[in-house]
Structure formats: structure tokens, C-alpha cells
PAGU-739253 format. One record per atom (N, C-alpha, C): atom name; x, y, z. Coordinates in nm, 2 decimals, decimal comma, always signed. Example, Ala and Ser with C-alpha at 12.3 -4.5 7.8 and 13.67 -1.06 7.14 Angstrom:
> N_+1,32_-0,57_+0,78
> CA_+1,23_-0,45_+0,78
> C_+1,32_-0,33_+0,78
> N_+1,28_-0,22_+0,71
> CA_+1,37_-0,11_+0,71
> C_+1,29_+0,00_+0,79
This chain:
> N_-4,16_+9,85_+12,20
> CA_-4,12_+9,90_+12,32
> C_-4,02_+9,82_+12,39
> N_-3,85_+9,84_+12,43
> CA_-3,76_+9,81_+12,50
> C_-3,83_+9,73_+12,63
> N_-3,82_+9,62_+12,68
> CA_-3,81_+9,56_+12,79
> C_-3,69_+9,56_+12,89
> N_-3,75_+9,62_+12,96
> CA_-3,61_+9,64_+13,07
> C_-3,67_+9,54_+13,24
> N_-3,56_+9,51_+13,30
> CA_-3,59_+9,45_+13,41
> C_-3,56_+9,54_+13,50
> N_-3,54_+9,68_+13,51
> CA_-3,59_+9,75_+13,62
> C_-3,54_+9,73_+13,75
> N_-3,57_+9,70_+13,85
> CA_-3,49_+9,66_+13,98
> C_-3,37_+9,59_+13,97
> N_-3,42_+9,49_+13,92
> CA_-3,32_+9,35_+13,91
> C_-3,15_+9,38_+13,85
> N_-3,18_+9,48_+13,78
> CA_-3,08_+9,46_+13,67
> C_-2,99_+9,62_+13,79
> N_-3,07_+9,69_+13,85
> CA_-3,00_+9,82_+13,91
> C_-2,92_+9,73_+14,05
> N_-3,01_+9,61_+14,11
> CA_-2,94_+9,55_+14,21
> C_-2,78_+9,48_+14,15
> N_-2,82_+9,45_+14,00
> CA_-2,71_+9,37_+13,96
> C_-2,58_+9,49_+13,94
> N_-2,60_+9,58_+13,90
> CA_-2,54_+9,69_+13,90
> C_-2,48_+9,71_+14,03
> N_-2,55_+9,73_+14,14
> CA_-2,48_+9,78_+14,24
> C_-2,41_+9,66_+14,31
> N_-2,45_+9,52_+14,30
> CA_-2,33_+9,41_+14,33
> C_-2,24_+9,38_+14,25
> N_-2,20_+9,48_+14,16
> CA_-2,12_+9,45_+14,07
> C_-1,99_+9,55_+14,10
> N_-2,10_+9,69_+14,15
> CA_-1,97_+9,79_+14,19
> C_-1,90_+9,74_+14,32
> N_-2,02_+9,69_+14,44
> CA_-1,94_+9,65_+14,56
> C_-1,83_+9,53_+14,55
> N_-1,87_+9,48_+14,44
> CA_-1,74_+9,32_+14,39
> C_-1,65_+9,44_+14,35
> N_-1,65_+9,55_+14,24
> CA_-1,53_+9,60_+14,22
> C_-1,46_+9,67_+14,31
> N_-1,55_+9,76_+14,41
> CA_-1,44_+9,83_+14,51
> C_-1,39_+9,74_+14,59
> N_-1,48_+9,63_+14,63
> CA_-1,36_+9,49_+14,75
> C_-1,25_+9,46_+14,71
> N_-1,23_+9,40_+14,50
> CA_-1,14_+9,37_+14,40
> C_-1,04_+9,48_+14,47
> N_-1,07_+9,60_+14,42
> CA_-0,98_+9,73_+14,42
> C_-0,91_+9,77_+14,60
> N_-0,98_+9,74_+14,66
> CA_-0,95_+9,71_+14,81
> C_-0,82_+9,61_+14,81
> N_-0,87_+9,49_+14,80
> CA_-0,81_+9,39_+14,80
> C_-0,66_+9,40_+14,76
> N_-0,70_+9,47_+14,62
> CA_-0,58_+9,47_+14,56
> C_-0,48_+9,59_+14,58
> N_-0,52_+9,65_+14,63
> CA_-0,42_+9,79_+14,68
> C_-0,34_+9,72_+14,77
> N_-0,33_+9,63_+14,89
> CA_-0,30_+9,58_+14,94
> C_-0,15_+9,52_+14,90
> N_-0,18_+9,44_+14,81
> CA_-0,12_+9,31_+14,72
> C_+0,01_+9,39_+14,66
> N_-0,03_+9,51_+14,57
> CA_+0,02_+9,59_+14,48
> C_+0,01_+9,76_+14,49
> N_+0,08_+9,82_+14,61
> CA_+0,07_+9,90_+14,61
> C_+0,16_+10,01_+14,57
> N_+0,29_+9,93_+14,59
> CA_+0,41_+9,96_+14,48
> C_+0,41_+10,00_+14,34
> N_+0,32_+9,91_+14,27
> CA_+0,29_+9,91_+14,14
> C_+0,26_+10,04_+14,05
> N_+0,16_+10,06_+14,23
> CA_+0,06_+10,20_+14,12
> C_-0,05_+10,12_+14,14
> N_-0,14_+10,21_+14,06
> CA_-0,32_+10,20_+14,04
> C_-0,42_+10,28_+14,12
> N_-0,40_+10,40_+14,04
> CA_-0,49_+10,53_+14,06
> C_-0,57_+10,55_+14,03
> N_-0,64_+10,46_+13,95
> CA_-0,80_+10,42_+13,89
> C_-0,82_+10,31_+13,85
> N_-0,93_+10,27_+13,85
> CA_-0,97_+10,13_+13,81
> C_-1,07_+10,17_+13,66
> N_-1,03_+10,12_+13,56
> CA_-1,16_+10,12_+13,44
> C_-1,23_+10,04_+13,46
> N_-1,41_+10,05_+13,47
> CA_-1,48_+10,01_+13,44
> C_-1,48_+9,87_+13,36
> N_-1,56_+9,75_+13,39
> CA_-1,55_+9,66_+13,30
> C_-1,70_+9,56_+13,29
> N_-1,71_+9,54_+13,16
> CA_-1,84_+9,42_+13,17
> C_-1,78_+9,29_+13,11
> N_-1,83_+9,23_+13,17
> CA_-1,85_+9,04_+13,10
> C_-1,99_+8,99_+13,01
> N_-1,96_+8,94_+12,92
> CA_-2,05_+8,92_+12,86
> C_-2,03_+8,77_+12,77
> N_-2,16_+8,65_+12,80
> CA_-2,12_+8,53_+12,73
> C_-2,24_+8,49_+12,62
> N_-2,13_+8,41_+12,56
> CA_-2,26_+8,36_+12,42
> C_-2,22_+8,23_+12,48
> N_-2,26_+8,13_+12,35
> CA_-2,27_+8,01_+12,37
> C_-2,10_+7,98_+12,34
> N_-2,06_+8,05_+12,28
> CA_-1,94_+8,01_+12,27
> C_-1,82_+8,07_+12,31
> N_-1,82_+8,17_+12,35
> CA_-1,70_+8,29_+12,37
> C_-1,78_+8,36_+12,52
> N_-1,66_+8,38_+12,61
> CA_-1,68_+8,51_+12,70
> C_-1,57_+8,63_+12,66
> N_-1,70_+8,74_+12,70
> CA_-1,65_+8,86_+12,59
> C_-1,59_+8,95_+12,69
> N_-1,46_+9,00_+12,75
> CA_-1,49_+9,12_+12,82
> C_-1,45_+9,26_+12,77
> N_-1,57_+9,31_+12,77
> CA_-1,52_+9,46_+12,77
> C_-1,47_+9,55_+12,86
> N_-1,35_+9,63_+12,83
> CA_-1,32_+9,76_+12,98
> C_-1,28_+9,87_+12,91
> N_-1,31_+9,97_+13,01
> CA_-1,34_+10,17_+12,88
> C_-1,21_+10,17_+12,96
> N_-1,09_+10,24_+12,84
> CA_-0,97_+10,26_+12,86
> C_-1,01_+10,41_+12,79
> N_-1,03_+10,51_+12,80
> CA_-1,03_+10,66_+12,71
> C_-0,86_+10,70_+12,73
> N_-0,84_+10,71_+12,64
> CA_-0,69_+10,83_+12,63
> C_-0,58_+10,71_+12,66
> N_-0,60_+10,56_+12,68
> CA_-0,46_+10,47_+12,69
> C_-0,45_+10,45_+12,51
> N_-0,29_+10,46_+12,52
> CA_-0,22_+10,39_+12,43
> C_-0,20_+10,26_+12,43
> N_-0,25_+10,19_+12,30
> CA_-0,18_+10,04_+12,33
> C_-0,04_+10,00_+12,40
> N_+0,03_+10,06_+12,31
> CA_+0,21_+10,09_+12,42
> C_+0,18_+10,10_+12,58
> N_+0,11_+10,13_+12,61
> CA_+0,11_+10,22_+12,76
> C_-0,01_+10,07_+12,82
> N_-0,06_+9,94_+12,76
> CA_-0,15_+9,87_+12,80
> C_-0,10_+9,69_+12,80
> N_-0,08_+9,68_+12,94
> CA_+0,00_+9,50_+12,95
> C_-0,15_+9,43_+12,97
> N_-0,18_+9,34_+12,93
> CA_-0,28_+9,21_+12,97
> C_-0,16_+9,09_+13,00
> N_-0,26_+8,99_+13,10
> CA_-0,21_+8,87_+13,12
> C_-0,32_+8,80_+13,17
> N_-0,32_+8,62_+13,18
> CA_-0,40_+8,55_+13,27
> C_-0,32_+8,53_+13,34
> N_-0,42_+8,47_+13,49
> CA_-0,34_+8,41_+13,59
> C_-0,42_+8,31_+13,70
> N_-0,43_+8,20_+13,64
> CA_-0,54_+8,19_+13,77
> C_-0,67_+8,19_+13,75
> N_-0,75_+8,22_+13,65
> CA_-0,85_+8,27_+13,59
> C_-0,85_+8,36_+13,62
> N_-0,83_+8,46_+13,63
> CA_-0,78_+8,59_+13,66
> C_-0,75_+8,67_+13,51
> N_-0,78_+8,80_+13,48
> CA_-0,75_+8,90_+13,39
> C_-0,68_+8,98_+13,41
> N_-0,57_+9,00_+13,39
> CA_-0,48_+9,15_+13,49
> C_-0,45_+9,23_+13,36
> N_-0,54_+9,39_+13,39
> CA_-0,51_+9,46_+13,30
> C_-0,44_+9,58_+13,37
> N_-0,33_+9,62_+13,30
> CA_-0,27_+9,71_+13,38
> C_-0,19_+9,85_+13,26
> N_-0,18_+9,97_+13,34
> CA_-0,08_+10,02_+13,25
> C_-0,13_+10,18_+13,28
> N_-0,08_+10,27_+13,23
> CA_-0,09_+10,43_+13,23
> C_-0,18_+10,47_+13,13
> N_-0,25_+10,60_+13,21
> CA_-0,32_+10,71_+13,10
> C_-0,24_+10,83_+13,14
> N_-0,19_+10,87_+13,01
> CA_-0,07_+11,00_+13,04
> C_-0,18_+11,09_+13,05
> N_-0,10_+11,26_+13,12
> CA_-0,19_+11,34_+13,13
> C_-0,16_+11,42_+13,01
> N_-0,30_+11,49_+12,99
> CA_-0,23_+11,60_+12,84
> C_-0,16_+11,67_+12,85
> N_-0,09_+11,70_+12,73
> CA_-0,04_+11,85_+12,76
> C_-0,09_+11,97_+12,75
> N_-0,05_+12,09_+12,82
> CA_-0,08_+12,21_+12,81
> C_-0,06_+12,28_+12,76
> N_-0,17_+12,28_+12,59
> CA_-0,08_+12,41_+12,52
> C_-0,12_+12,54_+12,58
> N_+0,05_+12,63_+12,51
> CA_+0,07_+12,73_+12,54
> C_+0,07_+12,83_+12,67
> N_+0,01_+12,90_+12,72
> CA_+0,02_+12,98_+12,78
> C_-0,10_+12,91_+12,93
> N_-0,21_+12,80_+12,88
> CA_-0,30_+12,77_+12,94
> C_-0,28_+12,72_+13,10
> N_-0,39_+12,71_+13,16
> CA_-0,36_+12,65_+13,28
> C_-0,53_+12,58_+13,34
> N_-0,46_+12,41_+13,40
> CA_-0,64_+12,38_+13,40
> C_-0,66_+12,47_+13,56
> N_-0,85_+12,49_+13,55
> CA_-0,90_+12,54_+13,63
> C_-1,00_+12,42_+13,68
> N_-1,00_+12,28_+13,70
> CA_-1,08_+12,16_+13,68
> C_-1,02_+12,09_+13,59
> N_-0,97_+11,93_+13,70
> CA_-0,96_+11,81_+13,63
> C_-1,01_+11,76_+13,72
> N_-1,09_+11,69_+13,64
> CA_-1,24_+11,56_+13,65
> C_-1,19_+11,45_+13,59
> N_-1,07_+11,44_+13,48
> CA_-1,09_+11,30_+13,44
> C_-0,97_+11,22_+13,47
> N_-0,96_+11,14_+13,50
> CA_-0,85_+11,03_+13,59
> C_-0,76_+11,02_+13,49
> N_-0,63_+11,02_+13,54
> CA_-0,46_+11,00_+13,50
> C_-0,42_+10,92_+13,59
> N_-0,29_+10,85_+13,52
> CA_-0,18_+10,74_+13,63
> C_-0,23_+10,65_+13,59
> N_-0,14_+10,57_+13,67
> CA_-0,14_+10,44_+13,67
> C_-0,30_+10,34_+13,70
> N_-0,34_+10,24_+13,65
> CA_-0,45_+10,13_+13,68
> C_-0,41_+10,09_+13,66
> N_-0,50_+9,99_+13,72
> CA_-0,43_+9,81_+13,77
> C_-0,62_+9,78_+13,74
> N_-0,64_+9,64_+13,69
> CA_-0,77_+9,57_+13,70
> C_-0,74_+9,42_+13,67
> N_-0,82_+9,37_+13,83
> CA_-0,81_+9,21_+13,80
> C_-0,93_+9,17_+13,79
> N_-0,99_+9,11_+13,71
> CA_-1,12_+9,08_+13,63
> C_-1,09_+8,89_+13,69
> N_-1,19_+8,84_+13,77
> CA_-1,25_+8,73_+13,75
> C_-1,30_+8,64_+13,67
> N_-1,28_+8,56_+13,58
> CA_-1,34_+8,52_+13,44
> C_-1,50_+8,40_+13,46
> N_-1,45_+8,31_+13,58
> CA_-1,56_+8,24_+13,64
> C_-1,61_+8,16_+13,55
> N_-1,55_+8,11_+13,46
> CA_-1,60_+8,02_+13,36
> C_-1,46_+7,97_+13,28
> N_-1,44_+7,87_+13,24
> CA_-1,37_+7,78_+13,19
> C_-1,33_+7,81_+13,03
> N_-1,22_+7,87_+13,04
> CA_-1,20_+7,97_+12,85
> C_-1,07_+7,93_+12,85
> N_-1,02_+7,90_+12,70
> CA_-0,92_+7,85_+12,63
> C_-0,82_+8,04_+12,59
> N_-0,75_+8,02_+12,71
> CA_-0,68_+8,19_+12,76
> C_-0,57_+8,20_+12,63
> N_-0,50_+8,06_+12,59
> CA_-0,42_+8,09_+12,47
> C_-0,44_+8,13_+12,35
> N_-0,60_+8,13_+12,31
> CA_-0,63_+8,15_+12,18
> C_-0,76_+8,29_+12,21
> N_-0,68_+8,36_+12,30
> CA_-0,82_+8,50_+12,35
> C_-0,75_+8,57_+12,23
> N_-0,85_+8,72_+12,26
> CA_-0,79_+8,78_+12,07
> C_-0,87_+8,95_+12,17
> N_-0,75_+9,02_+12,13
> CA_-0,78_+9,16_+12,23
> C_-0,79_+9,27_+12,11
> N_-0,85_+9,38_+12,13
> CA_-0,87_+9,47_+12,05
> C_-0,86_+9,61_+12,14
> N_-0,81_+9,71_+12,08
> CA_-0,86_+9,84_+12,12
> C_-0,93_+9,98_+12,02
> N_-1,03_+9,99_+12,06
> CA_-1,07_+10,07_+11,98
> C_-1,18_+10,16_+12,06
> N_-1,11_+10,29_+11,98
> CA_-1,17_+10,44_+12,06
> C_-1,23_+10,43_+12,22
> N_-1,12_+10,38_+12,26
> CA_-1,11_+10,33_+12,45
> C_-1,22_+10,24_+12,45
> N_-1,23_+10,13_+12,43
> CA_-1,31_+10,01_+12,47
> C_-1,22_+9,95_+12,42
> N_-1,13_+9,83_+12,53
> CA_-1,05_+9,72_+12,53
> C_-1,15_+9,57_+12,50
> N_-1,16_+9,50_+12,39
> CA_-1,30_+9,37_+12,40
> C_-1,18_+9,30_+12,39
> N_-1,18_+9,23_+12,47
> CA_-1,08_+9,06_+12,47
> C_-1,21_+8,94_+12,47
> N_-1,14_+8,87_+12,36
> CA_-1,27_+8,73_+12,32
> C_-1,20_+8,62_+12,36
> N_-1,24_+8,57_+12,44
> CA_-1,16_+8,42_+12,54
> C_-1,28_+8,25_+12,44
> N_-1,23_+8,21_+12,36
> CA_-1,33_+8,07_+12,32
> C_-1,34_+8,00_+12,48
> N_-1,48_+7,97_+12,45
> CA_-1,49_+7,88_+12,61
> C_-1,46_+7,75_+12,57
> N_-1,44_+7,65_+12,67
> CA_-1,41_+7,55_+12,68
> C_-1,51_+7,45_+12,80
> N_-1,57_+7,33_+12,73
> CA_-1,60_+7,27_+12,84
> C_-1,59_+7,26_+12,96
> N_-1,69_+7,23_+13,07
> CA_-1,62_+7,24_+13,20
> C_-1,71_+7,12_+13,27
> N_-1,55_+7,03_+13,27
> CA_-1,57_+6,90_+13,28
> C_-1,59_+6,89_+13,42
> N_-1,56_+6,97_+13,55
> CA_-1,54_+6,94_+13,66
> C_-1,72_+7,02_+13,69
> N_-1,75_+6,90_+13,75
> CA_-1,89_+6,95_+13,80
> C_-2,00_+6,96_+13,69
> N_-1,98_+6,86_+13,61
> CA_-2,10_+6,84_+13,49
> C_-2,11_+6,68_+13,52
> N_-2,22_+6,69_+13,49
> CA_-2,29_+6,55_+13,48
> C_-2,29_+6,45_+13,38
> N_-2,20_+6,34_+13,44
> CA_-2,13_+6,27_+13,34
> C_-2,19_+6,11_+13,35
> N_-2,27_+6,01_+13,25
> CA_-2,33_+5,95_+13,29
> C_-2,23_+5,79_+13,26
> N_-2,25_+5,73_+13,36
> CA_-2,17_+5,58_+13,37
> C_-2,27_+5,49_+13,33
> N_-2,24_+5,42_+13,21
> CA_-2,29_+5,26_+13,17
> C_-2,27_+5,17_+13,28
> N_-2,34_+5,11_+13,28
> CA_-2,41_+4,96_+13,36
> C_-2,41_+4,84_+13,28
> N_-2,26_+4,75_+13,28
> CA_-2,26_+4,65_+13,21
> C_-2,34_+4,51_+13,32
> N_-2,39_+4,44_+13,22
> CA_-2,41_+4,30_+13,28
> C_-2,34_+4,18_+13,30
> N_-2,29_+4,16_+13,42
> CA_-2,25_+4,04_+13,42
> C_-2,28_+3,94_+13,50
């Protein structure tokens, strides 16, 4: 039987959306020139060695997808074209997001950004960042010589 944490994990959920609509707030602001007419979805995920992030890109082209760091910062950006219309058709209902996004992802841990390694596949973007020690604010112990 699946163990699930139940509250904990839906509270974590919903401080996760209010951190992304502030992000997305925030950032309309900054960059509104740019574009960013939707934000994709994104998780973080860490092992002992690597932080993983995943974000659901459906219908981008690699062509059409810029990454960069900055800052510890993740900026993923770029277009989902809209389809075309064959023939004679016409939509009656669009539900799924076109244009421009913009996403700045947080990283919050200390990762070696020159040697990250990005993938896309069937719209999940996974970028693998190797972590790196994090010398500032670890407990570092000093010898006591005698003299």
C-alpha cells in the first residue's frame, strides 16, 4: 500500500503555487516587453548529488526554447506556436495556452551551473545541475594548537 502524506504534501502544493504566481507577478513587472503569456509548471527535485529540475513544455520546439543561469536563478524562456488549421476548420474552444513564457526557477542550493545537462523529451524539459558543496554556513571545525 502507497504511503502518502496527505495534508502536508497538498499544503506543500499550494505554497508552491502562491511562490509561483508572486515569481510570475514579480516578473511581469521586470519583463513585460518580453512577452510571457504562460508560465509552465515546474518541480525541483534533489539526490545526494545532483538537483533535478523538471518543467512540462507540451508542443515547444527545442528551436523555439532559450535557458540561462543568473544569480542562482533558472530563466527559461521562449514560444509555443499555435497549430494550424487544416482545411476548411475552425476552433470552437481553445483551452490550451500559446505565446510567449518566461520562467524564473530559484535553484536555492549551491550547483556547478557550467556542467548542468538539459534534455527535452515529449514536453518535459529535466536540466541536471551537479551540486556542489556549500561552504558558506557549514560547520567548519578549527584545531587548537598548544603553546
Amino acid at each position: 500500500m502507497p504511503r502518502t502524506l496527505g495534508p502536508l504534501m497538498e499544503v506543500a502544493r499550494i505554497q508552491s503555487e502562491i511562490n509561483r504566481l508572486f515569481d510570475n507577478l514579480l516578473d511581469l513587472g521586470s519583463d513585460a516587453k518580453e512577452g510571457g503569456a504562460w508560465m509552465p509548471n515546474a518541480d525541483i527535485l534533489e539526490t545526494d548529488e545532483y538537483l533535478i529540475l523538471k518543467v512540462e513544455l507540451p508542443g515547444v520546439e527545442p528551436d523555439q526554447l532559450s535557458l540561462s543561469v543568473h544569480g542562482g536563478n533558472v530563466i527559461i524562456q521562449g514560444e509555443k506556436g499555435r497549430p494550424e488549421i487544416e482545411g476548411r476548420a475552425e476552433f470552437l474552444a481553445v483551452e490550451r495556452i500559446f505565446g510567449p513564457f518566461r520562467r524564473v526557477v530559484n535553484l536555492g542550493v549551491p550547483v556547478n551551473t557550467r556542467q548542468a545537462e538539459a534534455s527535452l523529451n515529449n514536453g518535459l524539459l529535466r536540466i541536471t545541475f551537479p551540486k556542489v558543496p556549500n561552504r558558506r554556513g557549514e560547520e567548519v571545525p578549527i584545531e587548537v594548537e598548544l603553546t
